[in-house]
N, C-alpha and C positions, 0 to 999 in steps of 0.2 A: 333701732326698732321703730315702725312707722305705724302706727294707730289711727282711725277715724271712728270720733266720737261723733255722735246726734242725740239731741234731745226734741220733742214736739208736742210735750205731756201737755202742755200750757198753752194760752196765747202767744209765748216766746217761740220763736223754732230756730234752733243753733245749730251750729257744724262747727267741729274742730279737727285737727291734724298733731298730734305730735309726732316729732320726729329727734327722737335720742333726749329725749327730754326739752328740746323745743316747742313749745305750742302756737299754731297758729289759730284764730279762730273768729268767727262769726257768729250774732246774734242779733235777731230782728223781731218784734214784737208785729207779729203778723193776724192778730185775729183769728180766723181761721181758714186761711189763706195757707195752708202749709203744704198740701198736695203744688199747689203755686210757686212757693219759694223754698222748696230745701233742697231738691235738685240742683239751681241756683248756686247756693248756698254753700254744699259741698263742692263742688266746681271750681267755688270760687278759691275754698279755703287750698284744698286740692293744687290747683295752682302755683294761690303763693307759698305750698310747701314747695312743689316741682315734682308731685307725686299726680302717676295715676293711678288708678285701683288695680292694679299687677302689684303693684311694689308694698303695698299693707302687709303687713305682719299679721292684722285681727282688724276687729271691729269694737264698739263699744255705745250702748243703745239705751236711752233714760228708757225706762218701762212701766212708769206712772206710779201713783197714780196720777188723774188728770182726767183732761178730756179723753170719752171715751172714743172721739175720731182721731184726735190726734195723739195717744198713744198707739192706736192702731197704724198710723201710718207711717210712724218712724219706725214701730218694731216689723212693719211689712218689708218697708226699704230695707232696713241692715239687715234682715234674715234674705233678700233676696238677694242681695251683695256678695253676704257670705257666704254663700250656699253656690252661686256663681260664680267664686273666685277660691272657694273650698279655704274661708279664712276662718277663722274661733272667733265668736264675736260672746262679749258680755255683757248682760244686762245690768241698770245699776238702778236704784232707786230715784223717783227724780226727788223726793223728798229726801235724802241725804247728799244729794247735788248741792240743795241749797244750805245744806249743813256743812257742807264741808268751803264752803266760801264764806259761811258765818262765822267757821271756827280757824279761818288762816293764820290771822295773828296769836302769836304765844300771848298765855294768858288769857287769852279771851274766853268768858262767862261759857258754860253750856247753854243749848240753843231749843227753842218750842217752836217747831216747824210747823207751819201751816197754808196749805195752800186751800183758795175759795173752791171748795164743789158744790157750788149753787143749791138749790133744792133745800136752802137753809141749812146747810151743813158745810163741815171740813173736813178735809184733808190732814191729818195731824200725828207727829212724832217729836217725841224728844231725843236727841243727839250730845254727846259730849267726845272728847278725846281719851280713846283706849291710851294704855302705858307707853306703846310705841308710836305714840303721835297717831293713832289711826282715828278716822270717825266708828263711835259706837253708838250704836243707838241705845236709850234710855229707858226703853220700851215695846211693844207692836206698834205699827202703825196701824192707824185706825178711821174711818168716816162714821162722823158724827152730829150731833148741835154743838155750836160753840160752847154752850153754856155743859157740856156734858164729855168733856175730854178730860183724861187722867192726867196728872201731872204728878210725875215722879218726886218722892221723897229723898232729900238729898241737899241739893245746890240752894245756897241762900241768894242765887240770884240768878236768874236768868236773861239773855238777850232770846230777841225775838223777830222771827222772818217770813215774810211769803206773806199771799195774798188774800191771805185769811187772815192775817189781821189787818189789812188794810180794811176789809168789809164789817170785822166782827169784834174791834180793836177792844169796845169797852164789856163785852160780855167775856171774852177769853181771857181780859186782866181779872175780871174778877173772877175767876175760877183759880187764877194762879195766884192771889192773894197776898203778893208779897210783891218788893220792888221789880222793877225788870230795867234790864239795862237799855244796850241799844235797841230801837226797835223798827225795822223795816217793811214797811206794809206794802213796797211796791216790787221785791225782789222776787225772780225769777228763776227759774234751774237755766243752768249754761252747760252745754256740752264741754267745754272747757276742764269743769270741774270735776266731768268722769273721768276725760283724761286723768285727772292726780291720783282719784280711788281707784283705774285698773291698772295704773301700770304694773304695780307691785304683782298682779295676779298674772301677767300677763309674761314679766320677766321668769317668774316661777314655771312658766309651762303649763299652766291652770286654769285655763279660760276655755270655756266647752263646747262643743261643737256648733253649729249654727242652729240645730234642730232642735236644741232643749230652750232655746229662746221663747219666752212666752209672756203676753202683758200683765203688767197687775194693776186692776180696776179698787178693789176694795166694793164694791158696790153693786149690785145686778142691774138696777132701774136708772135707766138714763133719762125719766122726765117723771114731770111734778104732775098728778092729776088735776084735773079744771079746778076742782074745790082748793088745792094747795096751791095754785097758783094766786086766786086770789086772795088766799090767808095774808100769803107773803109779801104781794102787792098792797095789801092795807097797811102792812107793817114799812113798808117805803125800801122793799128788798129788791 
């Protein structure tokens, strides 16, 4: 089975390939430079599979949330890919992308995902590991204030990832008021990591047409008004 993942939610923009459980893959921390490099990107990984876009089985497409240009232009890409080469492509969360590279190692702590969505808020879900080794989430995702995200009753310890606590590191420890483990404030979603969440959907026959593919924002407003901008500027945001 040969698969091509993309994610763009983020400043990261990825491409990956697996092919029968090999993965090949790319990732670049591009700003927002992604109309620029995923093309590229894909090409490239594409490649050093030996694969061109005839030979996919499916597709597989982070769908944020995120930036709201660069969710839109990875789920543009793969819906027009797939729809052009009449492949099933899946959407995945890019908030459980980063959960499920959180949670690779056996044992490892359940995880409070959070990614920066400026405006003085985040991005935010808790993840742990279903029965059958799957990533499950611990909750809805949700866009928030740092200082105002649920945290599931449960786990006496959490690790903790994404770019929202890189910016919000000591307002989200205390809402979570207990120890946390590892904690990553600069990790990013990897196309890679769809690869591992769709294959299973994808050997099942289960991955849906290219047309029900659609972004998830979490959010309607994509800017801060004059007066919020300078709230948050006096705050050193």
């Amino acid at each position: 089975m040969n698969l091509l993942a993309l994610d763009t939610a983020t400043e990261a923009c990825s491409a990956a390939v697996w092919v029968d459980g090999v993965v090949h893959g790319r990732c670049e921390v591009v700003g927002r430079d992604h109309t620029q490099r995923l093309i590229p990107l894909v090409a490239s990984v594409l490649a050093e599979a030996g694969l061109d876009y005839a030979q996919l089985h499916g597709l597989v497409c982070g769908v944020g949330p995120g930036s709201f240009a660069g969710v839109r232009i990875g789920v543009s890409f793969a819906k027009g890919v797939a729809l052009a080469h009449e492949l099933p492509v899946l959407g995945v969360s890019s908030l459980a992308l980063l959960a499920e590279a959180a949670l690779a190692e056996p044992g490892c702590d359940p995880v409070l995902v959070a990614i920066d969505a400026r405006m003085g808020e985040v991005y935010f879900q808790a993840f742990g590991r279903g029965p059958a080794g799957e990533v499950q989430p611990l909750g809805e995702a949700a866009v928030c204030a740092p200082t105002a995200v649920l945290i599931p009753g449960g786990p006496s310890r959490w690790q903790a990832v994404g770019t929202g606590w890189g910016t919000y590191a000591a307002e989200l420890a205390a809402v979570v008021a207990q120890p946390l483990g590892r904690m990553d404030g600069h990790a990013l979603p990897r196309a890679a990591d769809a690869l591992v969440l769709a294959a299973g959907v994808f050997e099942r026959g289960a991955a849906p047409a290219a047309d029900v593919l659609q972004p998830v924002y979490l959010r309607n407003r994509v800017a801060l008004t004059l007066l919020e901008q300078r709230q948050l500027r006096a705050k050193g945001r």
